[in-house]
C-alpha positions in Angstrom: 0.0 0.0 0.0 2.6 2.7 0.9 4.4 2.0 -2.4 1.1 3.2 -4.5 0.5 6.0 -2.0 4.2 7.3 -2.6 3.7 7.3 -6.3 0.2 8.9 -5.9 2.0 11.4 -4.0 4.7 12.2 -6.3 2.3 12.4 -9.4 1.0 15.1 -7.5 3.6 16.8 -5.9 6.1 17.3 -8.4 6.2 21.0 -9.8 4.9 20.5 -13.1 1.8 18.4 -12.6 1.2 21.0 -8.9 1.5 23.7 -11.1 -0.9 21.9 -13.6 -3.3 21.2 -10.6 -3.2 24.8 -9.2 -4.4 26.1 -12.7 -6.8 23.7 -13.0 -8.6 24.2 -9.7 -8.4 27.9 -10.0 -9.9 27.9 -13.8 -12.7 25.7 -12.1 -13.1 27.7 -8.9 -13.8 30.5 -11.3 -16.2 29.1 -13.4 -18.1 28.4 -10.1 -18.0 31.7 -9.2 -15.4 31.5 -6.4 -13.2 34.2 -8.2 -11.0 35.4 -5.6 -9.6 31.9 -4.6 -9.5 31.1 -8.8 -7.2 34.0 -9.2 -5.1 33.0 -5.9 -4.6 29.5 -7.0 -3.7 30.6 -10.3 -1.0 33.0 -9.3 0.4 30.4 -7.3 0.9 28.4 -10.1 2.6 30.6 -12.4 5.1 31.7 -9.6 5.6 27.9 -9.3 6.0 27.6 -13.2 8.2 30.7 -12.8 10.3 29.0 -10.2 10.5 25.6 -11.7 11.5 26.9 -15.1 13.5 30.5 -15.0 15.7 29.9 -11.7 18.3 27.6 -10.3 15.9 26.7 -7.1 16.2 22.9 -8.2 19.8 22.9 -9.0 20.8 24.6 -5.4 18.8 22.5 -3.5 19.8 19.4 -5.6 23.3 20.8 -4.3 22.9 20.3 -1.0 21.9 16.4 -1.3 25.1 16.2 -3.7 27.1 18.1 -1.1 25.9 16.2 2.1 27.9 13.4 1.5 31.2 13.3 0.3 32.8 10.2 -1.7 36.4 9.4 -0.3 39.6 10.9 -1.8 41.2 7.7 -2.9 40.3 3.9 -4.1 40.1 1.5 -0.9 43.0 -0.6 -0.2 41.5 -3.5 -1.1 37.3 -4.2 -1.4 35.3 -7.1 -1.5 31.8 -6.2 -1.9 30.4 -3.7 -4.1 26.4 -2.8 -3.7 25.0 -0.6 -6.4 21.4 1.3 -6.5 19.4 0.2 -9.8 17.8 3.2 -11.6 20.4 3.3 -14.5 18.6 1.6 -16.9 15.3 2.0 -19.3 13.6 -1.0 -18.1 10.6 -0.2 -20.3 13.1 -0.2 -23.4 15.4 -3.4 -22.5 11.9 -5.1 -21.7 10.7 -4.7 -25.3 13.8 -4.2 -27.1 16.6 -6.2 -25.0 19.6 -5.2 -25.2 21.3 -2.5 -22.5 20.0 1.2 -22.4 21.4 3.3 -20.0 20.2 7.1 -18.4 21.2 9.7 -17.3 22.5 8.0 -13.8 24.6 5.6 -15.6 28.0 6.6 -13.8 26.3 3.9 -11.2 27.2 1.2 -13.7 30.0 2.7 -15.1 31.8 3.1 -11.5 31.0 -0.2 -10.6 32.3 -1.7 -13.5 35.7 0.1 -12.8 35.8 -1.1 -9.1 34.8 -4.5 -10.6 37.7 -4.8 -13.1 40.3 -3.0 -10.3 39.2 -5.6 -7.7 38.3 -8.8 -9.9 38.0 -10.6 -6.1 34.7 -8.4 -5.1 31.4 -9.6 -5.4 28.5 -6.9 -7.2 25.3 -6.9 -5.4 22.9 -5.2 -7.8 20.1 -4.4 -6.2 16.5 -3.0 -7.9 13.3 -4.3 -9.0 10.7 -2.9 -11.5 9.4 0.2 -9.8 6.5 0.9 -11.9 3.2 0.3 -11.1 2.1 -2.3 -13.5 5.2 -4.1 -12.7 5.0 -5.6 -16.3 9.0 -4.7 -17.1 12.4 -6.4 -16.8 13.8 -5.9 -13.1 16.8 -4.2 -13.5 19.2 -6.5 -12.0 18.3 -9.1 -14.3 18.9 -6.7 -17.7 22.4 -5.2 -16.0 24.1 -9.1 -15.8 23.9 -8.3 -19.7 26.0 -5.0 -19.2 28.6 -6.7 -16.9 28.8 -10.1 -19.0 29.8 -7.6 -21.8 32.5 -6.3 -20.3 34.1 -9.8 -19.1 32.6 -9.8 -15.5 31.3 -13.4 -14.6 27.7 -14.3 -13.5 29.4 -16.1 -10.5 30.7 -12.9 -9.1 26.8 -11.1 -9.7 24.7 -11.3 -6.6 21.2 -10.2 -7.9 18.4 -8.6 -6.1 15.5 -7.9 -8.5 12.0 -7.6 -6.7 12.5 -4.6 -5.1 10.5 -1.6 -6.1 11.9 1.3 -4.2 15.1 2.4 -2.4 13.4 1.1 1.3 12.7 -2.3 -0.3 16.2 -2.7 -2.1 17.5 -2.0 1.4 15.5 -4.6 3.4 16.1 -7.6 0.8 20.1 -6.4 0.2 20.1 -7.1 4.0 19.4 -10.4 3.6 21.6 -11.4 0.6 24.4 -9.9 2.4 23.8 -12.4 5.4 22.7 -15.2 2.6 26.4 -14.7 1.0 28.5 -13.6 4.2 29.6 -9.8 2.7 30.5 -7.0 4.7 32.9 -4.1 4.3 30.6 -3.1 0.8 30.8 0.1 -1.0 27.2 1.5 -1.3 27.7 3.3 -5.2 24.5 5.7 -6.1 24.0 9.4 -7.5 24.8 11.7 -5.2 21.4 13.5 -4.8 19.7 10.0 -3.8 22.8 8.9 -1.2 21.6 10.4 1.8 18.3 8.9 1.3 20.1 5.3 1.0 22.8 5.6 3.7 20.0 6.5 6.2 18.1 3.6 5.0 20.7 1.4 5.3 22.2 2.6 8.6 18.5 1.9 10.0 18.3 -1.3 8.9 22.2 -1.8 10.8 24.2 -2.2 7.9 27.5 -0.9 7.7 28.0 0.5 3.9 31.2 2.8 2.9 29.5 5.4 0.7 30.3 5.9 -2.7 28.6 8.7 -4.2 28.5 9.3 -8.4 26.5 11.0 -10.9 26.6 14.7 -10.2 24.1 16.8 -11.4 25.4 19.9 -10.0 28.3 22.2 -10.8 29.1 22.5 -7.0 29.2 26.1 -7.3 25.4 26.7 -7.9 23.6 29.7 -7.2 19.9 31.1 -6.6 19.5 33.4 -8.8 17.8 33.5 -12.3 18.3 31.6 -15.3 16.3 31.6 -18.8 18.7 29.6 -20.8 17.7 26.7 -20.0 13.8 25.9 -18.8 13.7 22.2 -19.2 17.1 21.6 -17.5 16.0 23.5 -14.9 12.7 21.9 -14.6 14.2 18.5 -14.9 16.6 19.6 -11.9 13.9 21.3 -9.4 11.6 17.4 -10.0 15.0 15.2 -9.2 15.6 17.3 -6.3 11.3 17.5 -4.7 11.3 13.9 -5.4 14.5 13.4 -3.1 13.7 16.3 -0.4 9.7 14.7 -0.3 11.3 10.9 -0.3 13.8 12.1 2.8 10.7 13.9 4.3 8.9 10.9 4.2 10.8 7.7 5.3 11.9 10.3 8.0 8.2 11.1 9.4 7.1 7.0 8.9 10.3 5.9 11.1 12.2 4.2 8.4 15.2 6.3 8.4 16.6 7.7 12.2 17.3 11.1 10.7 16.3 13.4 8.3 19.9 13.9 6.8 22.5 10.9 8.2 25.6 12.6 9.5 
């Protein structure tokens, strides 16, 4: 149940469709002769359209989830466990098409696959599901053994979890394949925005993960300010960074992580 309320939740909290929501209750409120509140809930949602698409609000506070956590300086010594986040792959596409088709958070992969070739004696734990709500598509950790087969990395060293649908889920059943198969001392690899939501999830559930943050989205050096070069950057930047804030909001308030930001 709480997985189809969260994605109720999202469809209708992320800027675009509130925005879409605000206009549409205040074009209706107005037709019912409510004209003050129309106008007020219509406002609201162009200064929210104004927001979302002509300043950096989503890249700043995309910035601070990037910044929170910071990925260590140098390579371990010597590492035998890697666990990496699935959300790197179109699992819509490689369901119909096969094949391997990456997005935009494919440094997860592509980090993993360097660790993997550096330390050929570590296992990959590859954790995530189909998180749609039809859950009619290829689980990701199923489609990526094609993407590490590829590059020479054996099935025996793949440990696959692939029933999770969310970041919560991933972290209760990669508890339990890491005491099936007897790993500790993992890196935890994920994009940096979505890391402090995993390492409080994982820290609540007792495991001990060295984090290993990738896929930046941020220059570092962001800004509030304005911006109209580029509205659909922007846009995709303020939804990546509600989606996160609401997610960290959330598992916080329903006791599933012990903080709202882990230290």
């Amino acid at each position: 149940m709480m997985f189809y309320l969260s994605k109720i939740v999202w469809l209708l909290l992320q800027p675009l469709s509130l925005a879409f929501f605000l206009c549409l209750s205040g074009a209706l409120l107005a037709l019912l002769n409510f004209r003050k509140t129309g106008v007020f809930l219509s406002l609201a949602a162009t200064f929210l359209l104004f927001v979302t698409l002509y300043t950096t609000t989503g890249s700043v506070a995309l910035q601070v989830l990037e910044d929170h956590v910071r990925k260590p300086d140098a390579d371990p010594a010597e590492l035998s466990c890697i666990i990496v986040l699935g959300g790197a792959l179109e699992n819509h596409v490689t369901t119909s098409r096969g094949g391997i088709e990456l997005n935009q958070a494919a440094d997860r992969f592509v980090e993993t696959l360097r660790l993997a070739q550096k330390y050929p004696q570590s296992k990959i734990l590859i954790s995530g599901g189909d998180g749609s709500i039809s859950g009619a598509y290829e689980g990701e950790a199923n489609a990526s053994e094609r993407l590490f087969s590829s590059f020479g990395i054996g099935s025996e060293r793949l440990v696959k979890e692939n029933t999770s649908r969310n970041t919560f889920e991933s972290t209760l059943n990669t508890a339990v394949l890491l005491k099936e198969q007897n790993l500790s001392g993992c890196l935890l690899i994920t994009s940096a925005f979505h890391m402090p939501r995993s390492l409080g999830l994982f820290r609540h559930a007792g495991l001990t993960v060295t984090p290993w943050p990738v896929d930046y989205r941020t220059t570092g050096i962001e800004r509030l300010g304005f911006d109209f070069t580029q509205p659909s950057l922007n846009a995709q930047q303020a939804a990546t960074a509600a989606r996160e804030w609401i997610g960290l909001v959330g598992y916080y308030l329903s006791g599933r992580t012990g903080s709202l930001l882990p230290s």
